[in-house]
N, C-alpha and C positions, 0 to 999 in steps of 0.2 A: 549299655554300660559305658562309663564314662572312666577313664584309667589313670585321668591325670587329675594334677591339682588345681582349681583354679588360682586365679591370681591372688585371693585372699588367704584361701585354703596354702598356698604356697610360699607364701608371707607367715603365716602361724604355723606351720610347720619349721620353719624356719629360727623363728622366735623360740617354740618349744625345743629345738634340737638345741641352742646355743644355751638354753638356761637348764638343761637335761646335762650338760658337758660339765655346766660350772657345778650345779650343783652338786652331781654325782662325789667330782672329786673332792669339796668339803666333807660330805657324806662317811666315803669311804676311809678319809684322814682323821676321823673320830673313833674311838675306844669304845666299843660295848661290851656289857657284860652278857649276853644271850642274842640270838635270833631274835625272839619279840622285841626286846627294848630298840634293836638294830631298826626293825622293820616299824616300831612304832612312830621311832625319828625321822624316818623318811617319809610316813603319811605324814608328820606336824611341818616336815618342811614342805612338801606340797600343797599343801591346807594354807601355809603361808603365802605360799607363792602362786595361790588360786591356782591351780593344776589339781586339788585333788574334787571328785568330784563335780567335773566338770561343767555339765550340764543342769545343776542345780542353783537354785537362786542364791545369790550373793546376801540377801538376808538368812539365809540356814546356813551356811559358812560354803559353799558352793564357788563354783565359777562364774556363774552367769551366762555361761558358754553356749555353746551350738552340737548336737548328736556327732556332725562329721567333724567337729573340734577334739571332741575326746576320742574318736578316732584315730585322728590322728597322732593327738596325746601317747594313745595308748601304744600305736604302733614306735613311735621315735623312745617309748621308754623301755620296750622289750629290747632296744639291742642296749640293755644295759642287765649288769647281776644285778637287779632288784626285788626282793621278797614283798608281795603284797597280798599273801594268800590269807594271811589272819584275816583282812577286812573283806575279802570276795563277796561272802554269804552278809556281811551285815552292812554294807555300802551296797552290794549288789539287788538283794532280797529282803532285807526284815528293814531297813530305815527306810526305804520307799515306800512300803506296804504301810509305817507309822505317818511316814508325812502325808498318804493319799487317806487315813483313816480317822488318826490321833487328832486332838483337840488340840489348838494352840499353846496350851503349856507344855504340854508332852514332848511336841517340836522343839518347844523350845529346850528344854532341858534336856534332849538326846540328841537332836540331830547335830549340833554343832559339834559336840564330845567327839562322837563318832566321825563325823568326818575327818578331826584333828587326830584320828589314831588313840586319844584316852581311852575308850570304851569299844569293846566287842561284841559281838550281836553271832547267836547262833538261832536255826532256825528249828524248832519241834513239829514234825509232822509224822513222818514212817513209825508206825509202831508193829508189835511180833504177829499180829491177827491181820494188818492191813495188807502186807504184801505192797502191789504196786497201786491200790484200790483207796487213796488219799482220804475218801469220801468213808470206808469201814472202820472209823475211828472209832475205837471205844474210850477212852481216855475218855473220866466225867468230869463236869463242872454240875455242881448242885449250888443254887440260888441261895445266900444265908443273909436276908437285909439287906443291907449294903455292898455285901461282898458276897465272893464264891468261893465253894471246897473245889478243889481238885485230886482227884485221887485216879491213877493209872498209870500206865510206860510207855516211854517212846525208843525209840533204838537207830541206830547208824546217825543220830545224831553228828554232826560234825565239828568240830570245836568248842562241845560243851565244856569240856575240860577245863580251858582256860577264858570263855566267855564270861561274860558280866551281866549283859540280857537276854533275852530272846522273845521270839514269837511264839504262841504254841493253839493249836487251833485244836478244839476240845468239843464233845459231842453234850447239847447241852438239854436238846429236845429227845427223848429216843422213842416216840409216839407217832412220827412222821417218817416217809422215807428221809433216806441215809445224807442225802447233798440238803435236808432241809433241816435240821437238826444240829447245824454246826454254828460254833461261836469261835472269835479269834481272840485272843489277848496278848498284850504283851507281857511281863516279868522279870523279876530282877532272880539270877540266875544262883545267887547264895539266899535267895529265903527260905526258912526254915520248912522243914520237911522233901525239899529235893536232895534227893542224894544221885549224884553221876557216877559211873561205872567206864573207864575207860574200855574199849575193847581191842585187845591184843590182836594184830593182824599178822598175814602170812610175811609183811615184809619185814616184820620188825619194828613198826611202828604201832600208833595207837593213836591215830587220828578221829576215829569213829566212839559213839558211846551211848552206854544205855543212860537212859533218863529217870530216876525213880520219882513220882508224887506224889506225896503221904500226908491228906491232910493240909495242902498249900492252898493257904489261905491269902485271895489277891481281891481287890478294889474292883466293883464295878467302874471304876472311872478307868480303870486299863484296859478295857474293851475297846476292840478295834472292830469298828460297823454294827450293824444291829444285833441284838439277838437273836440267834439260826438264821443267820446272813451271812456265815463264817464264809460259805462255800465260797463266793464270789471274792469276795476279800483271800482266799485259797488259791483262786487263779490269779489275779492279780501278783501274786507272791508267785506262782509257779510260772508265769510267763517271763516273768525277770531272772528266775533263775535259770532256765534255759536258753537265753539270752546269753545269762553271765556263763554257760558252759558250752555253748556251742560250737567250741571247737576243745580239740583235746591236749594241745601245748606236744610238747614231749619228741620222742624220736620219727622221723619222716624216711622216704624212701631215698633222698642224699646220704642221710648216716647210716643206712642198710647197703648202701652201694660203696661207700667207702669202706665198711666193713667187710662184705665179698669180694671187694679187692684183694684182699689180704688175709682170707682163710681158704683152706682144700673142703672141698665137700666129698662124696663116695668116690669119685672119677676124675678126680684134679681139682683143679681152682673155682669155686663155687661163682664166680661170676662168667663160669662159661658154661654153666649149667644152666640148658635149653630151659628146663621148667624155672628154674629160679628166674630165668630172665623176663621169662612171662609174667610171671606173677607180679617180678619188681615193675615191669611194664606198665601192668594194671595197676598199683598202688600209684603209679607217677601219673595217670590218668586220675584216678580218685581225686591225689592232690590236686589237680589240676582243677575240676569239677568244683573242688573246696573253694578253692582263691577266685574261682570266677562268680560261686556263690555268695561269699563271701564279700567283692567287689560291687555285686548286682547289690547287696543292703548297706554299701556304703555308699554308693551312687544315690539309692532313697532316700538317704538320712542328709547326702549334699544337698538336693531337692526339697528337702524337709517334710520326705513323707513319711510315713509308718511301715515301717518292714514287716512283712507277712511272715508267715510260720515255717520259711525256711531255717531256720536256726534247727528246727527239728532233723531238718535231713543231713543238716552238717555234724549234728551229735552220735548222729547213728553211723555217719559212714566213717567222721574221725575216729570214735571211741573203737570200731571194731577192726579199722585197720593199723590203730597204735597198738591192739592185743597181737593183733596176725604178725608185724615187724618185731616186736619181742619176742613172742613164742621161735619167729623163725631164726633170729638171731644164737638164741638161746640153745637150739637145737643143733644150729650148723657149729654150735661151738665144742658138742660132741662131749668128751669128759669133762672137759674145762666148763659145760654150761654149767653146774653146783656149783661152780665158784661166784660169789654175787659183791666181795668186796671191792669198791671206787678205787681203790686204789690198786687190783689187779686186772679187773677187769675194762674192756676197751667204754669209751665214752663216760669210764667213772660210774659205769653198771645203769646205764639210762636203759641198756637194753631188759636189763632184768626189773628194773624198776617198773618200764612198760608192761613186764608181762605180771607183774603183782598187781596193779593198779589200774589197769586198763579194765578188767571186770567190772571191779566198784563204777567207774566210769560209767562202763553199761546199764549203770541201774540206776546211778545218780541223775536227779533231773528229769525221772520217767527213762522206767524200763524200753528197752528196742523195741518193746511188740506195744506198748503205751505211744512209743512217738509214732510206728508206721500205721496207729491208729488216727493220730492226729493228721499224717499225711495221706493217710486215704480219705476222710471226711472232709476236711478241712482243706486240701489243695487238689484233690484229684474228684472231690466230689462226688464220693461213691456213698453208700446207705450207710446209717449208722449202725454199730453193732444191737442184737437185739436184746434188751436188759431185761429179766423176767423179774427182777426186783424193784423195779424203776418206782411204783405204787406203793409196795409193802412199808407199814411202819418197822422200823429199824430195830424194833426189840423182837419182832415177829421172824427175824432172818436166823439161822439156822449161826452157830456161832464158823467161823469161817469163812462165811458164803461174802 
């Protein structure tokens, strides 16, 4: 692994930090009237200033840039307050899956929108039968001429709410096994017969939501890849998004340790608490392990190789150690953990925030026992698990299974 910059890489970092300074503070010196409109301004000024999108071709409104460019993009614009979470899943996940599948107009009519921040993109896949099983979609699409019906539901959806399009990959054969029977489309996310369902969550928000489809009736020219090709076109979409989550942002073993500074546990001052100290120990090894993982796929991407499916072990071991520092935060705050309001609680309530959100986490982007499947085939090269349905056509499978 390589830990510095080179001299170009050190030059565009450079570049990006001093137009990150300027432009933040115009940013910040304007009036909005919400978070979206705030957050949509800053993707149209990055899309201006060729920073959004980095690695995409300057004809789809792109950079033209380099993998360890938007790296470093990315890293010089997190030490600033900037919201970019509306566009994650539709920059990250559903416009690449359009640009590697969609037909030149398609491109053309969404990709540039979307990278300016106009248009939202959410992705339909998890539905109430599937579980973590992408492939048990029941969700139909029936063949009418030119177009198709769809009729079924999706769920934990993530910013259907205020989405404009999406993906949604729909079972179109159900005569064949399960991964051969699928088709992808995209959709415009107000056509008639979807109805969304926000879903009220333990923190108080509603970021997640059911999907209804009654009768949506869409183009076969919206089809992304063949007919019962979905699957392929499904990992394509799934490797981007675990990608885009492979690490888990939020509170780390520094803001647990400043914290233990400055609370009593059962027997005095929790940062002298032999076990607490183990355990912070180990969390500060984990971090460690992260950023060196972490370093090793941006060393690849200097090189301009392909980074392998470590992303998978960086989801599993962030996602369950930002639950472990919340819970434990939470716990040594003894009465005071029920208290969850920012503005009484330490860090603005990051601690309790962690411990709502860090679940979903775990299950967003392929459940824990999904990725350490991926890391025992796929990096340690052990058997694959044994499918007794691998054969069965997909209407012959027991409902559940």
């Amino acid at each position: 692994m390589d830990f510095k910059d080179s001299d170009a890489e050190a030059t565009y970092r450079a570049a990006a930090r001093d137009w990150l300074d300027a432009n933040i503070a115009e940013h910040d010196a304007c009036h909005y009237d919400d978070d979206m409109t705030k957050a949509k301004a800053w993707q149209a000024r990055k899309a201006a200033g060729g920073y959004a999108c980095i690695t995409w071709p300057k004809e789809w409104g792109g950079g033209g840039g380099t993998p360890i460019e938007s790296v470093i993009f990315g890293q010089e614009e997190a030490r600033h307050a900037v919201d970019g979470s509306y566009f994650t899943i539709g920059l990250g996940m559903c416009v690449p899956t359009v640009m590697a599948y969609a037909d030149d107009a398609t491109k053309r009519r969404f990709v540039g929108p979307a990278v300016r921040g106009d248009e939202i993109w959410s992705q339909l896949f998890s539905e109430p039968a599937g579980g973590s099983d992408v492939a048990a979609i029941r969700t139909r699409a029936v063949r009418d001429g030119d177009d198709w019906v769809i009729n079924g539901q999706k769920v934990w959806t993530s910013g259907a709410h205020y989405s404009d399009y999406g993906i949604v990959l729909v079972r179109t054969n159900p005569d064949v096994p399960k991964h051969q029977g699928l088709t992808m489309f995209w959709l415009d996310l107000k056509a008639p017969g979807i109805e969304i369902r926000p879903i009220h969550q333990m923190s108080g928000g509603s970021s997640f939501n059911e999907v209804w489809f009654e009768d949506v009736r869409i183009s076969d020219a919206q089809r992304l890849g063949p007919v019962d090709g979905g699957w392929k076109v499904a990992l394509f979409t799934l490797m981007n998004e675990r990608l885009a989550i492979g690490t888990s942002g939020g509170v780390g073993p520094e803001d647990i340790l400043a914290f233990a500074a400055q609370v009593n546990g059962a027997d005095g001052p929790l940062l002298k608490d032999a076990a607490f100290r183990q355990t912070l120990a180990d969390w500060w090894v984990q971090s460690e392990g992260l950023r060196n993982t972490r370093m090793r796929t941006i060393t690849a991407l200097s090189k301009g190789q392909v980074p392998g499916p470590e992303s998978s072990i960086g989801k599993i071991v962030a996602a369950n150690q930002l639950q472990a520092i919340g819970n434990t935060a939470v716990e040594a705050s003894d009465q005071y953990g029920i208290i969850s309001d920012p503005a009484l609680t330490p860090l603005k309530g990051a601690f309790h925030a962690a411990t709502m959100w860090a679940p979903g986490l775990r299950i967003a982007g392929g459940t824990d026992e999904i990725l350490k499947n991926i890391i025992a085939e796929r990096v340690l090269g052990l058997p694959g698990e044994i499918r007794v349905d691998k054969d069965q056509a997909f209407r012959d499978l027991p409902v559940g299974a």
